[in-house]
N, C-alpha and C positions, 0 to 999 in steps of 0.2 A: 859630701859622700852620700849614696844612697842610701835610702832606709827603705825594707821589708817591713809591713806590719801583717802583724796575723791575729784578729780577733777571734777567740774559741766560745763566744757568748754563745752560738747557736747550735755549739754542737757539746756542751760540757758533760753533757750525760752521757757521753754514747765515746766509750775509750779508745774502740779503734779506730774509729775517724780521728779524735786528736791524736794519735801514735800517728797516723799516717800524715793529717796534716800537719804537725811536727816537723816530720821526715820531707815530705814536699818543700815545706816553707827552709826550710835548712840547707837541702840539695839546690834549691834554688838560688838562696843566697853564694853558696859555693860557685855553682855552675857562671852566675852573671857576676862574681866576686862584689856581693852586693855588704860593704862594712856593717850595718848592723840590721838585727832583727829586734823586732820589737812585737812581745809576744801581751799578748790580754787576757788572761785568766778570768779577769773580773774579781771584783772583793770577794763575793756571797762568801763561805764559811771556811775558805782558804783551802778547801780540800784540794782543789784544781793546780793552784799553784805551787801545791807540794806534788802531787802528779805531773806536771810538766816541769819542777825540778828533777825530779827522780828520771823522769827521760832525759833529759840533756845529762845527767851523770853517768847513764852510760854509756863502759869506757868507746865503744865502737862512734858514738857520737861524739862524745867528748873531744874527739881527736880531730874534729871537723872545726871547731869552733876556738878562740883565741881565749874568751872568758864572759862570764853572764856575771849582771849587775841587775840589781832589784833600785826599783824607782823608789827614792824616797819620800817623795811626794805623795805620789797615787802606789799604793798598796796594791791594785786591783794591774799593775803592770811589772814587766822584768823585759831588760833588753840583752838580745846575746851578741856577743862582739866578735866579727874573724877580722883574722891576718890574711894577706897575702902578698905573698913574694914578688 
C-alpha cells in the first residue's frame, strides 16, 4: 500500500505552513486514496507533536482519516491511517 511521508523539520516554527501542509499532505492522501501518512514532527521538545495532534482532532479532519497511531520506536514520528471504500 502507499505511504505519504511529510517531514515538518523545516518549517516547525512557522504554524501556518504546518496547518497548510497538514491539509495538503491529507487531501492528498484522500484524493490518490494513498492508506497511510506518515507525519515527522521530530523529537526536539514535543511541542510539534502535540500541535499536529490537536490538528488531526479536529473534528472536520477527523472525519477524513480512519485512525492515527504514534511510532513506538522513534518518538519524533506518528502515522495517520484512511479507509476507503
Amino acid at each position: 500500500m502507499a505511504k505519504y511521508k511529510l517531514d515538518l523539520h523545516d518549517i516547525y516554527n512557522k504554524g501556518t505552513l504546518i496547518d497548510q501542509a497538514l491539509n495538503e499532505a491529507i487531501d492528498e492522501c484522500v484524493e490518490s486514496k494513498i492508506g497511510t501518512l506518515e507525519i515527522i514532527p521530530g523529537k526536539g521538545s514535543g511541542q510539534l507533536k502535540k500541535k499536529v495532534i490537536r490538528f488531526l482532532e479536529q473534528k472536520h479532519i477527523k472525519n477524513k482519516y480512519h485512525r492515527i497511531d504514534k511510532d513506538s520506536k522513534n518518538f519524533g514520528r506518528l502515522f495517520v491511517y484512511f479507509k476507503f471504500k
